[in-house]
mmJSON file of the N, C-alpha and C atoms, coordinates in Angstrom:
{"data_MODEL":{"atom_site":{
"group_PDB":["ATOM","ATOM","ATOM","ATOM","ATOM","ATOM","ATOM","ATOM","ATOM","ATOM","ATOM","ATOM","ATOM","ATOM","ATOM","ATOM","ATOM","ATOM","ATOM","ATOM","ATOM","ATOM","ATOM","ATOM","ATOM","ATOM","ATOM","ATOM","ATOM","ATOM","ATOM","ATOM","ATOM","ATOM","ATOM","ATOM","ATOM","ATOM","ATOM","ATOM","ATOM","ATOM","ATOM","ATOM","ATOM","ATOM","ATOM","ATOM","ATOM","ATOM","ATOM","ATOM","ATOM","ATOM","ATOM","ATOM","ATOM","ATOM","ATOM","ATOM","ATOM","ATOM","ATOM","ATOM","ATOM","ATOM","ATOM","ATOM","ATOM","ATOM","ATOM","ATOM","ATOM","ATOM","ATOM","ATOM","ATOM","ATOM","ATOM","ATOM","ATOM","ATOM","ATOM","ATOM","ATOM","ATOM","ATOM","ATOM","ATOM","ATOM","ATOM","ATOM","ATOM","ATOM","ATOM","ATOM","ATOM","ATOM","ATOM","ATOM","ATOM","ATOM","ATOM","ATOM","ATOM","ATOM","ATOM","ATOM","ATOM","ATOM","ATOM","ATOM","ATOM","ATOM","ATOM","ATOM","ATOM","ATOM","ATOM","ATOM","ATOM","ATOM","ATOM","ATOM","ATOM","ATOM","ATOM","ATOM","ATOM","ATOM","ATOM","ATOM","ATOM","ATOM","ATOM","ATOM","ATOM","ATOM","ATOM","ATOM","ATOM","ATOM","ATOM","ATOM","ATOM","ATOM","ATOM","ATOM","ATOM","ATOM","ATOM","ATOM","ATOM","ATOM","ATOM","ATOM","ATOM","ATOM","ATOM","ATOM","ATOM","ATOM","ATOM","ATOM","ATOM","ATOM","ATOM","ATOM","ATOM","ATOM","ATOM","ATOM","ATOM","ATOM","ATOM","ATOM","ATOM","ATOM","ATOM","ATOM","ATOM","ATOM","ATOM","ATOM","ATOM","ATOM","ATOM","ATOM","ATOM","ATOM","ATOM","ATOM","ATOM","ATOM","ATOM","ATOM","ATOM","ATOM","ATOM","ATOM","ATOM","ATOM","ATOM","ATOM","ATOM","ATOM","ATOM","ATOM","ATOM","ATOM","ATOM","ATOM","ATOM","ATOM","ATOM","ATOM","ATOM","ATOM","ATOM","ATOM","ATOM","ATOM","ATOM","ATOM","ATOM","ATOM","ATOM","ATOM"],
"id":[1,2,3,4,5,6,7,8,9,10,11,12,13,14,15,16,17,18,19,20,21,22,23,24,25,26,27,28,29,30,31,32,33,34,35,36,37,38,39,40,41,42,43,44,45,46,47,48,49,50,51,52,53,54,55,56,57,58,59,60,61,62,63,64,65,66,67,68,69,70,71,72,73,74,75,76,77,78,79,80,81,82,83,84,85,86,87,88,89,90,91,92,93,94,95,96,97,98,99,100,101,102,103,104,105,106,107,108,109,110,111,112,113,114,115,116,117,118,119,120,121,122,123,124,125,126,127,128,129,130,131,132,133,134,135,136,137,138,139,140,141,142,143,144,145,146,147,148,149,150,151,152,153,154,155,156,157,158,159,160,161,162,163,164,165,166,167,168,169,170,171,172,173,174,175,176,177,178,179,180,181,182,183,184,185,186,187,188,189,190,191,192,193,194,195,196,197,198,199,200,201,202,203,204,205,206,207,208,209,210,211,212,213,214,215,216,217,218,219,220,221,222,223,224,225,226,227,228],
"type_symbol":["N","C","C","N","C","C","N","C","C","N","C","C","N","C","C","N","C","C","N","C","C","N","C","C","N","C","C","N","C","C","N","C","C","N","C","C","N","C","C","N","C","C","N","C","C","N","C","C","N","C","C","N","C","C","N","C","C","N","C","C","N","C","C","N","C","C","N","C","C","N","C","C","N","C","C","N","C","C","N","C","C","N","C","C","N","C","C","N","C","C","N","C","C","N","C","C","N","C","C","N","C","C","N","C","C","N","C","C","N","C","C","N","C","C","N","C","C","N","C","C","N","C","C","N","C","C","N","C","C","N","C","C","N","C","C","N","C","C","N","C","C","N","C","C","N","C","C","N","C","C","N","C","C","N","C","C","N","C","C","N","C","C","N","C","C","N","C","C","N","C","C","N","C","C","N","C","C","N","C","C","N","C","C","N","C","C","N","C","C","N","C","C","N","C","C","N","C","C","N","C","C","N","C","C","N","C","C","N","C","C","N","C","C","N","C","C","N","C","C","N","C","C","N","C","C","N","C","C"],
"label_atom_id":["N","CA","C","N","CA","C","N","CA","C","N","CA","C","N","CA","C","N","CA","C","N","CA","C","N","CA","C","N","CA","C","N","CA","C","N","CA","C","N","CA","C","N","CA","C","N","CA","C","N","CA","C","N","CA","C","N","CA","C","N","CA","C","N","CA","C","N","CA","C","N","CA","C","N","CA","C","N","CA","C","N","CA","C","N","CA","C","N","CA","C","N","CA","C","N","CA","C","N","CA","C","N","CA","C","N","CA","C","N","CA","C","N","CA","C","N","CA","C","N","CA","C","N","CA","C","N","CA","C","N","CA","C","N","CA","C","N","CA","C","N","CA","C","N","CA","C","N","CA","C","N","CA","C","N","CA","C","N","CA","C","N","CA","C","N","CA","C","N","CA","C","N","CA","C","N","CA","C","N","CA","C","N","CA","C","N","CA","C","N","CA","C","N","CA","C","N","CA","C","N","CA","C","N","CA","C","N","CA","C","N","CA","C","N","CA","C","N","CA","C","N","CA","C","N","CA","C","N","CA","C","N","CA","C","N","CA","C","N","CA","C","N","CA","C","N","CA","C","N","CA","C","N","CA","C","N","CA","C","N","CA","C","N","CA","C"],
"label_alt_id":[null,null,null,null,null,null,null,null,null,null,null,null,null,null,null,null,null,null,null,null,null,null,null,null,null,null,null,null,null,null,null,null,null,null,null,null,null,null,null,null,null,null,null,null,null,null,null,null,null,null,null,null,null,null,null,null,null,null,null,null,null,null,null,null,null,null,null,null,null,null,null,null,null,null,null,null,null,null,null,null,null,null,null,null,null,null,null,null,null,null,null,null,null,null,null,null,null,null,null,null,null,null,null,null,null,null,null,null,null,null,null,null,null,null,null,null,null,null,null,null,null,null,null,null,null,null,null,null,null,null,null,null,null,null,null,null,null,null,null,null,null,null,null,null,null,null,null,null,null,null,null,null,null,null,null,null,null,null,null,null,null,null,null,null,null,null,null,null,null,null,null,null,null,null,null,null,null,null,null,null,null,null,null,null,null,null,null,null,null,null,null,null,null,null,null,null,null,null,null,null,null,null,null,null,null,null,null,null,null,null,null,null,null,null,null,null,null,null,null,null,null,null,null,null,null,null,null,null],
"label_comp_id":["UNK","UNK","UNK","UNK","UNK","UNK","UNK","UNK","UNK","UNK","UNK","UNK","UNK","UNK","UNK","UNK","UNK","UNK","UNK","UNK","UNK","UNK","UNK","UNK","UNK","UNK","UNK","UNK","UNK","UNK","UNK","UNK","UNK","UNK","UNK","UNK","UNK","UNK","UNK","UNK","UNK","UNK","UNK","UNK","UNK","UNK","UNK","UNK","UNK","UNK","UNK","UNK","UNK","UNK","UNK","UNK","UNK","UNK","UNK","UNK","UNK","UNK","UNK","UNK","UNK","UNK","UNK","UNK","UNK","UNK","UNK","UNK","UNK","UNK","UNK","UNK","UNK","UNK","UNK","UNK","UNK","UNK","UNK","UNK","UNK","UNK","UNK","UNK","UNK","UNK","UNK","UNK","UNK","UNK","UNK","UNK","UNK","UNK","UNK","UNK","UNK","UNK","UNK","UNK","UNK","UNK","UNK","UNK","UNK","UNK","UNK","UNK","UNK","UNK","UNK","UNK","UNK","UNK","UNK","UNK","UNK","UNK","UNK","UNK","UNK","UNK","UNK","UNK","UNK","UNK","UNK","UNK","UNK","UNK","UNK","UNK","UNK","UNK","UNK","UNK","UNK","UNK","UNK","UNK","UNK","UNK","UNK","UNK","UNK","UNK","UNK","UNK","UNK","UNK","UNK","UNK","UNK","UNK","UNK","UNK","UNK","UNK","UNK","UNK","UNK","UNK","UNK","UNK","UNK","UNK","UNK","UNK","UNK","UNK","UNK","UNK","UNK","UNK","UNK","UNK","UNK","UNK","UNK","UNK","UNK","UNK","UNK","UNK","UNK","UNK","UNK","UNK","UNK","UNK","UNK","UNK","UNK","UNK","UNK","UNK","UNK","UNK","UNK","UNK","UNK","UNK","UNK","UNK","UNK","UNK","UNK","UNK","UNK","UNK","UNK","UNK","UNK","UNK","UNK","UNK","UNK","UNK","UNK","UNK","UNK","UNK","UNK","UNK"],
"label_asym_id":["A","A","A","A","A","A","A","A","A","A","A","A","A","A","A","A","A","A","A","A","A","A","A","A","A","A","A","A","A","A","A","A","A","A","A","A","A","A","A","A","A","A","A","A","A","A","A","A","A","A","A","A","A","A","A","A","A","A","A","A","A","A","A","A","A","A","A","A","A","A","A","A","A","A","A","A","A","A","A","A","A","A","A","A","A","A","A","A","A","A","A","A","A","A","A","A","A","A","A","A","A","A","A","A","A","A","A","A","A","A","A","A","A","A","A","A","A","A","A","A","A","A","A","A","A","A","A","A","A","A","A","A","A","A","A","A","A","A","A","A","A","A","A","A","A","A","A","A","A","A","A","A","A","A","A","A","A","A","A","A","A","A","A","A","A","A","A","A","A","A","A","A","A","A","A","A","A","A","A","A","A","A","A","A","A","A","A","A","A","A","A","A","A","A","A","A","A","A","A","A","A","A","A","A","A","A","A","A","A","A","A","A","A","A","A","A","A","A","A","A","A","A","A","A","A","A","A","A"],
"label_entity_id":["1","1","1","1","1","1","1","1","1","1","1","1","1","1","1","1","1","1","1","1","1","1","1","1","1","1","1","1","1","1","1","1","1","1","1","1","1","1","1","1","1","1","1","1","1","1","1","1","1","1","1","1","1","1","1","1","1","1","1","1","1","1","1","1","1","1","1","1","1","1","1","1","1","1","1","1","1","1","1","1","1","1","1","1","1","1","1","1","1","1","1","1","1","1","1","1","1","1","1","1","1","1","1","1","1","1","1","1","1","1","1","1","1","1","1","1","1","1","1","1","1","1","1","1","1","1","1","1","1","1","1","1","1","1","1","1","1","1","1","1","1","1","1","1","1","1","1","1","1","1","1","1","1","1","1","1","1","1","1","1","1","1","1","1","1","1","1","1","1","1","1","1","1","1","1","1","1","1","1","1","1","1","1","1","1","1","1","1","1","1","1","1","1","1","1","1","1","1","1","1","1","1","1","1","1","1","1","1","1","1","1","1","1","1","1","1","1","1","1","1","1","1","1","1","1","1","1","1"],
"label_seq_id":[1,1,1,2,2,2,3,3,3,4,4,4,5,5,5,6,6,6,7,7,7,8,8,8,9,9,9,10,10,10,11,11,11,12,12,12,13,13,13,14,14,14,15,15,15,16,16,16,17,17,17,18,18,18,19,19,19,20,20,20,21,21,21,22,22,22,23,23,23,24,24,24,25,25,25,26,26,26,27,27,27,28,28,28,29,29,29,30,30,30,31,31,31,32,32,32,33,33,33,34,34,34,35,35,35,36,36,36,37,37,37,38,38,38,39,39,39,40,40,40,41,41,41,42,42,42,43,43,43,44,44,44,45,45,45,46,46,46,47,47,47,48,48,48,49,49,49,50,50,50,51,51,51,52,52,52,53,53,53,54,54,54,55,55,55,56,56,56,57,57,57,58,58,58,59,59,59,60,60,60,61,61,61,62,62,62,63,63,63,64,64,64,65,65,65,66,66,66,67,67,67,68,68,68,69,69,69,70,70,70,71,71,71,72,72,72,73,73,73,74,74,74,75,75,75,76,76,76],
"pdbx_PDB_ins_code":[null,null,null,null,null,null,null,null,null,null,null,null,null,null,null,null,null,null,null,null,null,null,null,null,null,null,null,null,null,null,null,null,null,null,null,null,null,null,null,null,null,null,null,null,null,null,null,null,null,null,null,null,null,null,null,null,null,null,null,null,null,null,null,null,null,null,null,null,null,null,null,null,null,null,null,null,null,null,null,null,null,null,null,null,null,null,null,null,null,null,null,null,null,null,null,null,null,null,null,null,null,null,null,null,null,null,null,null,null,null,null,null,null,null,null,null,null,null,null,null,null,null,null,null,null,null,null,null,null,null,null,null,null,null,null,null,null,null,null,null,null,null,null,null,null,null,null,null,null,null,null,null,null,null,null,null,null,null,null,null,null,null,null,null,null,null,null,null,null,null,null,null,null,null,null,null,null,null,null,null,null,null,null,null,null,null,null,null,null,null,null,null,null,null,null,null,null,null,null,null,null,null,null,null,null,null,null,null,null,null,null,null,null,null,null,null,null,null,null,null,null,null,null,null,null,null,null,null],
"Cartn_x":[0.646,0.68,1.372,1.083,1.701,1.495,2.595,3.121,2.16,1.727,0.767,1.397,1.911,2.729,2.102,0.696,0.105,0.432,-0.019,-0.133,1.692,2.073,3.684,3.997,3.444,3.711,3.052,1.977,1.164,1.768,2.007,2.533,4.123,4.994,6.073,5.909,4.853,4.76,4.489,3.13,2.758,4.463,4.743,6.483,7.207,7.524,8.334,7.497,6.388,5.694,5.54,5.795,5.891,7.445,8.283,10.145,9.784,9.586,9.702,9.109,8.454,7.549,8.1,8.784,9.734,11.06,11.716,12.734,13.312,14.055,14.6,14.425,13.293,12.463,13.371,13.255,14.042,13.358,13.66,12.771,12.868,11.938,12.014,12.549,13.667,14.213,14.485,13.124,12.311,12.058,11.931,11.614,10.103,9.077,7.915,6.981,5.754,4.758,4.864,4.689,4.831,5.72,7.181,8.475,8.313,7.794,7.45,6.568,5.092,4.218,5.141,5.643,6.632,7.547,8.248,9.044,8.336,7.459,6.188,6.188,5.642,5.212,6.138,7.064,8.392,8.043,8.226,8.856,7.615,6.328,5.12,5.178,5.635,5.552,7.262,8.33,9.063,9.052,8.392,8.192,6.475,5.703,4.813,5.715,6.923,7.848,8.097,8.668,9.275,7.787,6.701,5.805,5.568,5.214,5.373,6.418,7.849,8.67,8.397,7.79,7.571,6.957,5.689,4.582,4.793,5.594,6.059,6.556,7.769,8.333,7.497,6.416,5.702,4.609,4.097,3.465,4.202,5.792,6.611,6.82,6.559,6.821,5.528,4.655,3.463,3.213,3.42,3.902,4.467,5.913,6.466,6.547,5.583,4.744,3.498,3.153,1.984,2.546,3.936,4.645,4.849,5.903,6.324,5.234,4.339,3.219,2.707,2.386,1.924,3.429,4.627,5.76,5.337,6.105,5.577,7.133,6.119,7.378,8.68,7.91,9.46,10.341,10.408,11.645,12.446,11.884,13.119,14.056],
"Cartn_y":[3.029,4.083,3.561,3.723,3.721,4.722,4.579,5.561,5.074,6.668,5.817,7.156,6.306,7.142,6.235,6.203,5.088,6.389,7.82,8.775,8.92,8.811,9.202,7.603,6.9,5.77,5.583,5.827,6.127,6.693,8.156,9.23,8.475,8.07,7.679,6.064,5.352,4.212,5.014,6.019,7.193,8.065,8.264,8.903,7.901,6.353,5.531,5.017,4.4,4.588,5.354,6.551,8.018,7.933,7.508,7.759,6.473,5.447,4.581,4.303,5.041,5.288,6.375,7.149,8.547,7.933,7.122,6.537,6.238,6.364,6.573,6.89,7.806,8.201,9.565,9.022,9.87,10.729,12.347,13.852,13.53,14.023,14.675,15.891,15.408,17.031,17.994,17.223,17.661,19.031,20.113,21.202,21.367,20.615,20.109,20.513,20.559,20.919,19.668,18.983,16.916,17.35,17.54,17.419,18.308,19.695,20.796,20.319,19.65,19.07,17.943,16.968,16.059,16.275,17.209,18.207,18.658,19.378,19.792,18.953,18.393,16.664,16.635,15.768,15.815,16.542,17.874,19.207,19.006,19.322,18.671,17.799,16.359,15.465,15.338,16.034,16.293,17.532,18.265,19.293,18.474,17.921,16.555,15.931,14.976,14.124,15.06,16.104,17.131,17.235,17.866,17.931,16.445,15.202,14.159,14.354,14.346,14.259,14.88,16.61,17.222,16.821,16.919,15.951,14.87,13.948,12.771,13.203,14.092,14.694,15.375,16.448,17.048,15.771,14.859,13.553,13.197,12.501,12.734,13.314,14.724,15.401,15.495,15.944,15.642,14.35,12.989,12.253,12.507,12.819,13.252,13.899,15.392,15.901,14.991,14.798,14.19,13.015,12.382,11.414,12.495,13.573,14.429,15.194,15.761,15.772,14.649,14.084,12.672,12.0,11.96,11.821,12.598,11.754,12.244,13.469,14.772,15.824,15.377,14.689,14.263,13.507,12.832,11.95,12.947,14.068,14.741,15.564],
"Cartn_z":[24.327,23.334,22.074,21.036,19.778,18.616,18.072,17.464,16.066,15.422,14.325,13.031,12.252,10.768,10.067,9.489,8.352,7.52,7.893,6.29,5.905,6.598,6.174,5.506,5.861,5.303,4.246,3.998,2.632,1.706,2.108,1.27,0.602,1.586,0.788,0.064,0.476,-0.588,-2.095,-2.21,-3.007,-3.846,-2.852,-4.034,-4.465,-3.669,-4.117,-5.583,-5.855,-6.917,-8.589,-7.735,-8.789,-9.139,-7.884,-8.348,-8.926,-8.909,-10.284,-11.579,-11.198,-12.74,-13.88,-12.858,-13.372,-13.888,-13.186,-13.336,-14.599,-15.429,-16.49,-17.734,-17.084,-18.124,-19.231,-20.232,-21.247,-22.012,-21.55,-22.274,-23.751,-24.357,-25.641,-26.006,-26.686,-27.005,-27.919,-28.844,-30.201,-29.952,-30.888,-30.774,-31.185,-31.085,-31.088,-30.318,-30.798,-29.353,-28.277,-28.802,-28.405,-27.594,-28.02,-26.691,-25.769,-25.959,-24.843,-24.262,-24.834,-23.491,-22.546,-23.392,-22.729,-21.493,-21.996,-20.638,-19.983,-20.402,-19.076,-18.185,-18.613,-18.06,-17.261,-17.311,-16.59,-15.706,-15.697,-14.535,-13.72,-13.892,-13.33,-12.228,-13.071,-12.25,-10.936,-11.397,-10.655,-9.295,-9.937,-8.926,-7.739,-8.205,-7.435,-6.552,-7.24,-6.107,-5.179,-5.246,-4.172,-2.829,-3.659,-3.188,-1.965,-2.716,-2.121,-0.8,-1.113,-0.137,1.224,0.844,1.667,2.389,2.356,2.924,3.424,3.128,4.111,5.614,4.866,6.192,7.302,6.946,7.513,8.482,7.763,8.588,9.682,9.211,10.485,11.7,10.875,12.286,13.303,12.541,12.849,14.407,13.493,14.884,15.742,15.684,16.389,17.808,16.984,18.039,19.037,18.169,19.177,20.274,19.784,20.697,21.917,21.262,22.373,23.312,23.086,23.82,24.773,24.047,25.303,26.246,26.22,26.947,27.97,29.657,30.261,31.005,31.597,31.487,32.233,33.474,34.411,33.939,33.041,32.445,31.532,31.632,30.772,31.42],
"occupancy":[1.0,1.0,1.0,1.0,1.0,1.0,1.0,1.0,1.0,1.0,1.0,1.0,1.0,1.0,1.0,1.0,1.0,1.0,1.0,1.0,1.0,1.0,1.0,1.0,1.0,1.0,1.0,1.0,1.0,1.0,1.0,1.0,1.0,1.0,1.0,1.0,1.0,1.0,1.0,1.0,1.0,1.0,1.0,1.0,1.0,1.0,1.0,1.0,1.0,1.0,1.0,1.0,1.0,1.0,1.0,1.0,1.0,1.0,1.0,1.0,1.0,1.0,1.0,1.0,1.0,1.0,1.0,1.0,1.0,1.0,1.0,1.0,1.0,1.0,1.0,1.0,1.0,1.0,1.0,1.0,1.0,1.0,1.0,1.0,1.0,1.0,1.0,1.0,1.0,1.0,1.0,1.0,1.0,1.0,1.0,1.0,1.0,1.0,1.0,1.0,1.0,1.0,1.0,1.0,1.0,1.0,1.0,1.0,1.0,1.0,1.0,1.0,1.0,1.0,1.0,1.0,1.0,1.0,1.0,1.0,1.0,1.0,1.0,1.0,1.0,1.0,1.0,1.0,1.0,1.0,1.0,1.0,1.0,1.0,1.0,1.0,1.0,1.0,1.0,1.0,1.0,1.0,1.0,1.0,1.0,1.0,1.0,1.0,1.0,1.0,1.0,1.0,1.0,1.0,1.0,1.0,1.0,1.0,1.0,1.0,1.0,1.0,1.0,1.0,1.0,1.0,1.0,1.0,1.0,1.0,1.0,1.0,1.0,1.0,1.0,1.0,1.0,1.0,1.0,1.0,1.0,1.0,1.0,1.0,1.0,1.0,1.0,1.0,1.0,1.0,1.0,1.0,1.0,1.0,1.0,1.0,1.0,1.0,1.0,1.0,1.0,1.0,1.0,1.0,1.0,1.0,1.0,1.0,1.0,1.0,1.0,1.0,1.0,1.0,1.0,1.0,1.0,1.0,1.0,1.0,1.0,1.0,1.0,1.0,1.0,1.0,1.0,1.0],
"B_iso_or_equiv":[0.0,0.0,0.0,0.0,0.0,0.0,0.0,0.0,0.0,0.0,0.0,0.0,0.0,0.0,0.0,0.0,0.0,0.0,0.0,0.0,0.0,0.0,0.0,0.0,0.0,0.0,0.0,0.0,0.0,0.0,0.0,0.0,0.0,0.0,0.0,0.0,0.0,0.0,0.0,0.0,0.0,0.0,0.0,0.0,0.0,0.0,0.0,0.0,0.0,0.0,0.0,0.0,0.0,0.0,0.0,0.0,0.0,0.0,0.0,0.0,0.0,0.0,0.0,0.0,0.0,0.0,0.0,0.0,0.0,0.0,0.0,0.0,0.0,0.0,0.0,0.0,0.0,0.0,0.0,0.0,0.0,0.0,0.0,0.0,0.0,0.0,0.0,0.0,0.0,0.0,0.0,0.0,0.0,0.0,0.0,0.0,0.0,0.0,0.0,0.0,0.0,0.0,0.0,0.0,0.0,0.0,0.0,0.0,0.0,0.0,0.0,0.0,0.0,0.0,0.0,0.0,0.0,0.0,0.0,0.0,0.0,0.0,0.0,0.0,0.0,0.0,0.0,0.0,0.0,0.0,0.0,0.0,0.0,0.0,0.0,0.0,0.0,0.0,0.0,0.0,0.0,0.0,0.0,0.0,0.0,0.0,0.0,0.0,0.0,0.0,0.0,0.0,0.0,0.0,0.0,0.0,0.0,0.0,0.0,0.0,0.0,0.0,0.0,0.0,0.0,0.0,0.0,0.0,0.0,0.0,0.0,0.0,0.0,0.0,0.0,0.0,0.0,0.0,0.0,0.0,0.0,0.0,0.0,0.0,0.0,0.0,0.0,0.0,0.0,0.0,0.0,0.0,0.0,0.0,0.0,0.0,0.0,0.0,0.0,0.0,0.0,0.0,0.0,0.0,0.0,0.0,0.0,0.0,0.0,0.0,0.0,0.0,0.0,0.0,0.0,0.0,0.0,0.0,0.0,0.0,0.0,0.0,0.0,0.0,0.0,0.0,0.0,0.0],
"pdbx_formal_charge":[null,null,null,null,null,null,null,null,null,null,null,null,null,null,null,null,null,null,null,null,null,null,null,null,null,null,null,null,null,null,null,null,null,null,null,null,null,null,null,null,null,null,null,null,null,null,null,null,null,null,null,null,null,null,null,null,null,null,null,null,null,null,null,null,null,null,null,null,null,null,null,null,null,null,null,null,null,null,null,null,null,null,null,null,null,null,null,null,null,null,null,null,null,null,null,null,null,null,null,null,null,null,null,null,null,null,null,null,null,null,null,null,null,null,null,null,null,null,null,null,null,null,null,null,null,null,null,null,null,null,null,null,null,null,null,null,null,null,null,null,null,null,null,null,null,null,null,null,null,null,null,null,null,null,null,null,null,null,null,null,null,null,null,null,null,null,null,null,null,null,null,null,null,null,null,null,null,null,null,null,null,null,null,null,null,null,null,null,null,null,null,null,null,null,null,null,null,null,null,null,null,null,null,null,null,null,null,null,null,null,null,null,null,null,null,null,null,null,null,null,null,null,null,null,null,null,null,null],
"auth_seq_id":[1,1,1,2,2,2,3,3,3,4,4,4,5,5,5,6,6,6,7,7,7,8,8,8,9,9,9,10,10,10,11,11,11,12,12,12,13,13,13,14,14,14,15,15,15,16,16,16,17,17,17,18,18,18,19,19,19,20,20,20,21,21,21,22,22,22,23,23,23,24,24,24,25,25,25,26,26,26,27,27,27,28,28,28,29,29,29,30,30,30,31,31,31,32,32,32,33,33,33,34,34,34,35,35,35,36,36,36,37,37,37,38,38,38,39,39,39,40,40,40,41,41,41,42,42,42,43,43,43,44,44,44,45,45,45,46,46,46,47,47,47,48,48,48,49,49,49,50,50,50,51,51,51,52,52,52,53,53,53,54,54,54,55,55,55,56,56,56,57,57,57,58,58,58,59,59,59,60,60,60,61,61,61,62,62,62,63,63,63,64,64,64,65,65,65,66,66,66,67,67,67,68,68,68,69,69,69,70,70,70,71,71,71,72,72,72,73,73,73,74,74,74,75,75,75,76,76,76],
"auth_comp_id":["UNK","UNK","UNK","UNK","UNK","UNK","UNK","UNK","UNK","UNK","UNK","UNK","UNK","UNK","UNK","UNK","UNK","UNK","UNK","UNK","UNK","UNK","UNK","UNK","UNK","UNK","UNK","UNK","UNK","UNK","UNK","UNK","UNK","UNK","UNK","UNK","UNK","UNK","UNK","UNK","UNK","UNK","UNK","UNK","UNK","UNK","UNK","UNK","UNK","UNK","UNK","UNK","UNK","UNK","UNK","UNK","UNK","UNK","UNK","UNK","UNK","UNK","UNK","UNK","UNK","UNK","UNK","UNK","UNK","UNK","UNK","UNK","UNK","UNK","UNK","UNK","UNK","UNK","UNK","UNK","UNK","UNK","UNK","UNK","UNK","UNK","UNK","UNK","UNK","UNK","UNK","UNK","UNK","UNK","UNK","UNK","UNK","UNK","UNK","UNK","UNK","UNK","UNK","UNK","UNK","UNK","UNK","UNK","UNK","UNK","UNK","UNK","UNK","UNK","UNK","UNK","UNK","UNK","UNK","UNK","UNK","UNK","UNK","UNK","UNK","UNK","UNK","UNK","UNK","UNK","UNK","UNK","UNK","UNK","UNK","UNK","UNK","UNK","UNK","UNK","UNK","UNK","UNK","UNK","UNK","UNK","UNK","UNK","UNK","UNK","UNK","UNK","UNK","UNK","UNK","UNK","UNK","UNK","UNK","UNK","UNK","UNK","UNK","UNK","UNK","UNK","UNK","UNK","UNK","UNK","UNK","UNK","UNK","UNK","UNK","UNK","UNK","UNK","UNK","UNK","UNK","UNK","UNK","UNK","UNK","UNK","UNK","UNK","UNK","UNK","UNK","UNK","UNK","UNK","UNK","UNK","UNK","UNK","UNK","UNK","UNK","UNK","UNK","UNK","UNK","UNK","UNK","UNK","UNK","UNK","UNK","UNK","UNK","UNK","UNK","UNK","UNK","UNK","UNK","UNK","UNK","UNK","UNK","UNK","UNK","UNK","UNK","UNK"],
"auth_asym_id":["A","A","A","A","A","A","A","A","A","A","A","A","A","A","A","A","A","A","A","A","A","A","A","A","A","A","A","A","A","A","A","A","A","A","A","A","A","A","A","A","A","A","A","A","A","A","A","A","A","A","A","A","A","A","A","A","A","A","A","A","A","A","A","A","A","A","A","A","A","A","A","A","A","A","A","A","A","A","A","A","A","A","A","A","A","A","A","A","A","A","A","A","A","A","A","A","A","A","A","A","A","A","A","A","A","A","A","A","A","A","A","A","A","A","A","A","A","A","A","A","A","A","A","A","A","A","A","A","A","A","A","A","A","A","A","A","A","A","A","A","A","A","A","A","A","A","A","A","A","A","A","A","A","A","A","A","A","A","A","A","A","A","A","A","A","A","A","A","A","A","A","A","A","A","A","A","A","A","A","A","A","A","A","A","A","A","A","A","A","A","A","A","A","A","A","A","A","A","A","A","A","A","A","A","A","A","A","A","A","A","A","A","A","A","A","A","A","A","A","A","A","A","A","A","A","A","A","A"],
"auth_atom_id":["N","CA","C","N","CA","C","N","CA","C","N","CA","C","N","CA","C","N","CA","C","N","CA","C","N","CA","C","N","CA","C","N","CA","C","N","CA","C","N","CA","C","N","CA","C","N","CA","C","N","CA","C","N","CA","C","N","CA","C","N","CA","C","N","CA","C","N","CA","C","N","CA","C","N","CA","C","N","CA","C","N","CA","C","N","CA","C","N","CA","C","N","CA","C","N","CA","C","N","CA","C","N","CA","C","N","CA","C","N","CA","C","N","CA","C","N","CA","C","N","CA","C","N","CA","C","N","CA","C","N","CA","C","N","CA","C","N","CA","C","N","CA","C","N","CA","C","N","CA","C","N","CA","C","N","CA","C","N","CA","C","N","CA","C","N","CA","C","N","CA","C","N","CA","C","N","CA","C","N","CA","C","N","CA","C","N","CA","C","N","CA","C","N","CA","C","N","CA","C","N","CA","C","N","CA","C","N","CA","C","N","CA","C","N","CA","C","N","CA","C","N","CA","C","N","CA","C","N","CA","C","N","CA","C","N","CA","C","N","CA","C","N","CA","C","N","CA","C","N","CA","C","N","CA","C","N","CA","C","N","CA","C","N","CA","C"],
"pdbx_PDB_model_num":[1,1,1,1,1,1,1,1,1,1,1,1,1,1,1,1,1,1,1,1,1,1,1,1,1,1,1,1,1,1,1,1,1,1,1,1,1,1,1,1,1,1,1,1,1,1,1,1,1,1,1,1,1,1,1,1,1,1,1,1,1,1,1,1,1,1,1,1,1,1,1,1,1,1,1,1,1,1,1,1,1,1,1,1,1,1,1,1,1,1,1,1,1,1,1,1,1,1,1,1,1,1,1,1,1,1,1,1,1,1,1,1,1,1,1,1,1,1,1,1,1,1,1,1,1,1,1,1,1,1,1,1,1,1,1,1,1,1,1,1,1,1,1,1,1,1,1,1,1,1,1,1,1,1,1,1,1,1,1,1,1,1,1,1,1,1,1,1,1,1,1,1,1,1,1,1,1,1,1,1,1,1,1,1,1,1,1,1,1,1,1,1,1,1,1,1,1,1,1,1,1,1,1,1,1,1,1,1,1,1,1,1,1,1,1,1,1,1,1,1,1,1,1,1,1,1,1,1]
}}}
């Protein structure tokens, strides 16, 4: 049996990617249409990472289950 997390492993290669691309990225804090799409932007793509994270975790568990299911009952 083996344990198979390729999408959780996907998904967080997918956020580590996005957290460095995000990464020191400096808002506009022009009172501008430009800096309001800009911040958009931002919150967008920050509220996505979260998204990302979630979804990793949820893959996890996902495995998880299916490990614990296939375990067999008497060893516990």
């Amino acid at each position: 049996m083996t344990i198979d997390l390729h999408k959780a492993v996907e998904t967080a290669r997918e956020l580590l990617a996005a957290l460095e691309e995000l990464d020191d990225t400096e808002p506009d804090e022009t009172p501008t249409r430009a800096g309001r799409r800009h911040r958009a932007d931002i919150t967008r793509k920050m509220l996505y990472l979260s998204h990302l994270g979630n979804r990793a975790s949820v893959e996890v568990m996902d495995a998880y289950h299916v490990f614990k299911s296939r375990e067999d009952p008497v060893s516990e």
